[in-house]
LUMTOR-452096 format. One record per residue (C-alpha): residue number from 1; x, y, z. Coordinates in steps of 0.1 Angstrom, whole numbers. Layout:
BEGIN
R pos  east north    up
R NUM     X     Y     Z
...
***
This chain:
BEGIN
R pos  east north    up
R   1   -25  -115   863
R   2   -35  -151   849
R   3   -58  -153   883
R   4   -77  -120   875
R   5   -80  -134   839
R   6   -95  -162   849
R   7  -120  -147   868
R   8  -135  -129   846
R   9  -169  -139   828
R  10  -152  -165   796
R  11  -165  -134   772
R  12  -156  -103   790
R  13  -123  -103   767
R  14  -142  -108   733
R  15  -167   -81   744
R  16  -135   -53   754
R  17  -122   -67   712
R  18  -153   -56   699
R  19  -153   -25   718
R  20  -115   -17   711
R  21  -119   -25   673
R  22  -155    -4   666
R  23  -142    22   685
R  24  -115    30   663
R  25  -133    27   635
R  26  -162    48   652
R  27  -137    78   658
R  28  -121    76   627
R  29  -158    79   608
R  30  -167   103   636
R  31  -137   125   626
R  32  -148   132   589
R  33  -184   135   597
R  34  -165   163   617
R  35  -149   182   584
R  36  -181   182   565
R  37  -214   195   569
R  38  -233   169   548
R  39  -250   141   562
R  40  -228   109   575
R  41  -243    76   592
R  42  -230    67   626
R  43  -201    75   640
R  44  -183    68   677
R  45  -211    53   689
R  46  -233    41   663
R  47  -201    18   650
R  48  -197     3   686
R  49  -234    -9   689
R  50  -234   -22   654
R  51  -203   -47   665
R  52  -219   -53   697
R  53  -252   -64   678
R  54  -235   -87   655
R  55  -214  -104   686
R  56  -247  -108   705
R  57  -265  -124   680
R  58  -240  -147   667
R  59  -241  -159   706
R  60  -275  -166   703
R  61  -269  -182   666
R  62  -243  -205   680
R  63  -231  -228   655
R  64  -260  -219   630
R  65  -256  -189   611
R  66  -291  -180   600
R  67  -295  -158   626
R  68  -259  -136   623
R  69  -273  -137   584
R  70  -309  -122   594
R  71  -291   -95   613
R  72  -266   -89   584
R  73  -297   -84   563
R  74  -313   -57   584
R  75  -284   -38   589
R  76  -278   -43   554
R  77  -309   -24   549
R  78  -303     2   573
R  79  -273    12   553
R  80  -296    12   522
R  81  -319    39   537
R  82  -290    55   548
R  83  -274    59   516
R  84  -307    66   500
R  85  -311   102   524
R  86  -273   110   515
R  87  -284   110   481
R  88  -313   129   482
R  89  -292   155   501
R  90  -263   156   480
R  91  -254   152   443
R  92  -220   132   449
R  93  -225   106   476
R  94  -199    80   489
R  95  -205    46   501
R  96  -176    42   523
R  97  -192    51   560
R  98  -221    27   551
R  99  -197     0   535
R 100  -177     4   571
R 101  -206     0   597
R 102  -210   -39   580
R 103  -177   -45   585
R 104  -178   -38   624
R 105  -208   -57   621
R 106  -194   -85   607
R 107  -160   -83   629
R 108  -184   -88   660
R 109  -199  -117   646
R 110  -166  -133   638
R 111  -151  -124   675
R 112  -176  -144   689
R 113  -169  -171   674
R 114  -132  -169   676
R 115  -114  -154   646
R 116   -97  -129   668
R 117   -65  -122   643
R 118   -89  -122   610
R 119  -113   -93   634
R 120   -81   -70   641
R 121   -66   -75   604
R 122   -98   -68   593
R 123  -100   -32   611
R 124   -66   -24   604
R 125   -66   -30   570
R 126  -100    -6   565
R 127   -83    17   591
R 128   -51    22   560
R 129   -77    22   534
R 130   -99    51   549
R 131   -70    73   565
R 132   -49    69   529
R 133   -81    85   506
R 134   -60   111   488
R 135   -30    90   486
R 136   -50    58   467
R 137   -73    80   448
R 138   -42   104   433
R 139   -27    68   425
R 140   -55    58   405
R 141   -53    90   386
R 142   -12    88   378
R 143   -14    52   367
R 144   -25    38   331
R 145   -50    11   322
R 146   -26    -3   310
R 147    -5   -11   341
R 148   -33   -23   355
R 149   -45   -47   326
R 150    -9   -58   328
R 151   -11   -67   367
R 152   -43   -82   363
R 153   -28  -109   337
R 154     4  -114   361
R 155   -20  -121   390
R 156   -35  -142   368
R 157    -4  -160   361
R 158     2  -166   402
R 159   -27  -168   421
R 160   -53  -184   398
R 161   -25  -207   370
R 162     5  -213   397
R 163   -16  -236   423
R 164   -28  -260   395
R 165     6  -266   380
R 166    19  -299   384
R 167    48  -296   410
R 168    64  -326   400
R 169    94  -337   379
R 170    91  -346   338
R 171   113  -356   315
R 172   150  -376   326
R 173   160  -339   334
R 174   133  -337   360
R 175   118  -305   348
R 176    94  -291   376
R 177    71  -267   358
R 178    59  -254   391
R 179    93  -246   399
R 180    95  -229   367
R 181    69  -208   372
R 182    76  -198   408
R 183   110  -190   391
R 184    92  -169   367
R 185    71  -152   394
R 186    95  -140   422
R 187   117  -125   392
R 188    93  -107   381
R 189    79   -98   416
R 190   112   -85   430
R 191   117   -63   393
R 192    81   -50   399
R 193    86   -40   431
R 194   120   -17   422
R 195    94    -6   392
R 196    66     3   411
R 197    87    21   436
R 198   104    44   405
R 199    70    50   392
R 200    60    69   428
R 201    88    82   428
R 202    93    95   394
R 203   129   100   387
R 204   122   132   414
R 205   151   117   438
R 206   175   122   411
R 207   193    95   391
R 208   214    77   419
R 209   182    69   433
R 210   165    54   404
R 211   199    40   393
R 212   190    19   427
R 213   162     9   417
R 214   169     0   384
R 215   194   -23   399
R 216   169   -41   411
R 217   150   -47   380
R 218   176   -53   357
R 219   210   -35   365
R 220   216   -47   326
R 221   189   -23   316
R 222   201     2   336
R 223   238     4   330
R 224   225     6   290
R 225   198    36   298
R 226   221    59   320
R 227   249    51   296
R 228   232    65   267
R 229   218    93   291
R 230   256   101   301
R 231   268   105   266
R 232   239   134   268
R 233   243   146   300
R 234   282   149   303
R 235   285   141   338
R 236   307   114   341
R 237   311   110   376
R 238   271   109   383
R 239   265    87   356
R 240   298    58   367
R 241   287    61   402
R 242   254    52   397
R 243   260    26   373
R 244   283    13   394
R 245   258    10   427
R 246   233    -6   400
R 247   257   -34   398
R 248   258   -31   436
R 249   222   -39   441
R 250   221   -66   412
R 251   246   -89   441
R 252   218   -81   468
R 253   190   -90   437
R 254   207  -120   430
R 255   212  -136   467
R 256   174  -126   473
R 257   162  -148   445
R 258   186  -176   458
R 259   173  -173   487
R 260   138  -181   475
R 261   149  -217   459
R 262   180  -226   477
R 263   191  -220   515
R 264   221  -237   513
R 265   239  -220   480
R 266   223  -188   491
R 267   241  -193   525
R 268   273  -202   507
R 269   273  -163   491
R 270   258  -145   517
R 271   285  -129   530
R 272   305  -128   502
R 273   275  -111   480
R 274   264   -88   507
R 275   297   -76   508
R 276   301   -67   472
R 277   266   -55   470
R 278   276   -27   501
R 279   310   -20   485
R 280   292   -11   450
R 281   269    11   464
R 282   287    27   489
R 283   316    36   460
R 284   290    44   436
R 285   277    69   459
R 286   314    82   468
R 287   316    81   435
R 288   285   100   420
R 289   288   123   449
R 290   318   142   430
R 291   300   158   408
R 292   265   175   414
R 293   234   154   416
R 294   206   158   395
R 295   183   187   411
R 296   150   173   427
R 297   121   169   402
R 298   147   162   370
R 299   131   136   357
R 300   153   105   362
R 301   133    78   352
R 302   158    46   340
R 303   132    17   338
R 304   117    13   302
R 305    90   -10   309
R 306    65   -29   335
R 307    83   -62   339
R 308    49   -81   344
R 309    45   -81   304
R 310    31  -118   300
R 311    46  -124   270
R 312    78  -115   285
R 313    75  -136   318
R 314    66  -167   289
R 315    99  -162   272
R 316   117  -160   304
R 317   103  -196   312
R 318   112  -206   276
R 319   150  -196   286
R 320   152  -209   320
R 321   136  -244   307
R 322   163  -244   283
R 323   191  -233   305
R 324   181  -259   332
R 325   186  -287   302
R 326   217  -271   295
R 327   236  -271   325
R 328   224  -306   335
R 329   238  -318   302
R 330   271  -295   309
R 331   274  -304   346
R 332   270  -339   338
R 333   296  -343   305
R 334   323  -319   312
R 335   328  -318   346
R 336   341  -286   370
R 337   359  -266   341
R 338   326  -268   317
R 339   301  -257   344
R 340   328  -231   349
R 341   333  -219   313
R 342   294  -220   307
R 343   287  -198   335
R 344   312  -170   321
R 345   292  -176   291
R 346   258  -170   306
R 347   268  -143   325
R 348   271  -122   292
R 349   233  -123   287
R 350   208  -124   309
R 351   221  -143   346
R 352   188  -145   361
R 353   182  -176   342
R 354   214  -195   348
R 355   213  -186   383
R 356   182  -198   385
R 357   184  -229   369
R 358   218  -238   392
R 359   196  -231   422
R 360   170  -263   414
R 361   200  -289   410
R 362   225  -273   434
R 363   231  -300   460
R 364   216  -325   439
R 365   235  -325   402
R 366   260  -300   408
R 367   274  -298   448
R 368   268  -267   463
R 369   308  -252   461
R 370   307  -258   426
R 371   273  -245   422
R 372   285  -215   439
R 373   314  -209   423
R 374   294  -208   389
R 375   272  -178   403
R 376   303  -158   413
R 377   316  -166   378
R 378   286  -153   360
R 379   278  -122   384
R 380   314  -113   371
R 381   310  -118   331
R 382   279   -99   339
R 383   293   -70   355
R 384   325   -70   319
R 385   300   -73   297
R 386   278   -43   315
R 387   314   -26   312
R 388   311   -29   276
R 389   278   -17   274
R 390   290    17   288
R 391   318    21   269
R 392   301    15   235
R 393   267    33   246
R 394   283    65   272
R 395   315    68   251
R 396   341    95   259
R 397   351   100   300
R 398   319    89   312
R 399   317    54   293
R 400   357    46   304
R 401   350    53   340
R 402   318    30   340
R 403   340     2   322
R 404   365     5   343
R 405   345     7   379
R 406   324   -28   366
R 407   357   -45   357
R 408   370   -37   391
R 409   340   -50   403
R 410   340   -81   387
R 411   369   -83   398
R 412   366   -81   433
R 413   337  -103   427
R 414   358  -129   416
R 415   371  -128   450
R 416   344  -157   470
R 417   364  -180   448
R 418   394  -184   465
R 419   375  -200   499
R 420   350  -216   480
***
């Protein structure tokens, strides 16, 4: 096989690329031009000489571009007088066919010169963007300027503010604020995620589901909103279960995150985590399952908010800062049992910032057993004090079947400790 290869002219291969890649985007242009009767530019065999052009004459260009420019600008201007007909002929008018045959142009030019994964990414990628029409425009209709004011200033906060962010340490605690920030950003990328996912899906899978994926946003938030829905609803089974596989998720949530700042202390609870995080769920849903679901399309919607608010992702850095101080100074001055009897502590709020903070001095300040023993200790406190939550907010049957699956929970939980 190598010897045919190797026969061939050096740019046969290149040339078959450009074919393969125009083609599909020739057939799928050729296939709407199909459904309508309106005027369309080019199709299966137009799009094929348009990436054979650009190939050719960014051969000829070499390493100078001007000439793969000139010929951008002519086609450019064929796809002007294109769209200008479809206009005339039709009130509404799309750019998209137009908008395509410069790609292929352009992914010709950059075969030839070499860029072989950026040419098939490129076609793919406009492949998903044309087949999935309905889908993106009936997406744009369901969700609010707001949401997407709000991602704007979160990408703002990661792609344009994260990169120029000193990644080095200050201060005798040796306080990274790029660190911080990447803290702050993979929280709330793995919340927005389980948010964006309950949005599509709104609550029409029934509340197990969402209870799911409110675990991983904030099974806090959750245990509080199906609680208060339970003392409602009066299913108590539905409403432990799911509670209880929220908490289920949060030990997956929480060993993802690790994962993202610490190898070795997320290696220390893998198994243990995973295995708590398939025993919630899976009991949860033995659990739930007593009792009928909620039918499909009852809105089950758990997650209050978008957890890219700006001001919230500040005042999570504003904790975690100060929780990274405070177990430094805790770790350092009482030893073992402080570190311990802090993280129980910091388990009844919010544990993403403790967690956090133990993951950027484990193995450094605090040895990774210790380290990892403080997690299982908080993940616990968390799971009481969500077992609270229930029984103040659900009340009655439902409220003491959620406390009492969570304090199981914690503790089984507490479990890793014995072979750490």
């Amino acid at each position: 096989m190598s010897g045919l290869f190797d026969a061939l002219p050096p740019d046969s291969l290149k040339i078959a690329l450009v074919l393969a890649l125009s083609l599909l985007l020739g057939f799928e242009r050729e296939e709407q031009k199909g459904e309508g009767g309106t005027y369309r530019f080019g199709g299966v065999r137009t799009f094929p000489l348009l990436g054979l052009t650009g190939y050719g004459l960014a051969l000829l260009g070499g390493a100078n571009p001007l000439l793969t420019a000139a010929g951008l600008i002519v086609v450019g201007g064929l796809m002007f007088l294109s769209y200008r007909h479809k206009l005339a002929s039709q009130a509404a008018a799309g750019v998209t066919t137009e908008i395509s045959g410069l790609t292929i142009y352009v992914v010709g030019a950059l075969i030839c010169q070499g860029y072989l994964w950026v040419s098939c990414a490129l076609v793919v990628l406009s492949l998903l963007l044309l087949e999935l029409k309905s889908g993106l425009e009936s997406l744009t209709r369901s969700v609010p300027p707001a949401e997407i004011a709000t991602l704007a200033k979160f990408l703002l906060l990661a792609v344009v503010i994260l990169p120029i962010v000193p990644n080095r340490g200050f201060t005798e605690f040796d306080l990274n604020p790029f660190k911080m920030l990447v803290a702050v950003v993979a929280v709330c990328g793995v919340s927005y995620a389980s948010y964006v996912l309950e949005k599509l899906d709104r609550g029409k899978s029934g509340i197990f589901f969402s209870a799911l994926l409110g675990g991983a946003y904030s099974s806090t938030v959750t245990t509080i909103a199906l609680s208060k829905r339970c003392r409602e609803d009066q299913r108590p089974e539905l409403y432990a279960g799911s509670i209880l596989a929220a908490s289920g998720v949060m030990y997956a949530r929480l060993l993802v995150l690790l994962a993202f700042f610490n190898l070795s202390l997320a290696g220390a609870l893998a198994v243990p985590f995973a295995a708590l995080a398939v025993v919630g769920v899976a009991a949860g849903w033995w659990w739930s399952g007593r009792e009928k679901a909620a039918a499909r399309g009852d809105p089950a919607s758990v997650l209050p908010r978008n957890p890219l608010q700006v001001e919230a992702a500040v005042l999570f850095a504003v904790v975690l800062t100060v929780v990274v101080v405070l177990t430094q100074l805790v770790t350092t001055n009482l030893g073992r049992g402080g570190t311990y009897a802090f993280a129980a502590v910091m388990g009844v709020s919010d544990v993403d910032p403790f967690i956090l903070g133990l993951a950027q001095t484990a193995g450094k300040l605090t040895p990774i057993q210790i380290a990892a023993a403080s997690v299982v200790i908080a993940a616990a406190s968390n799971n009481v004090m969500k077992g609270l939550y229930a029984l103040s907010f659900a009340k009655g049957r439902g409220g003491r079947l959620a406390c009492g699956g969570l304090v199981a929970l914690a503790v089984l939980g507490l479990a890793p400790l014995l072979f750490l």
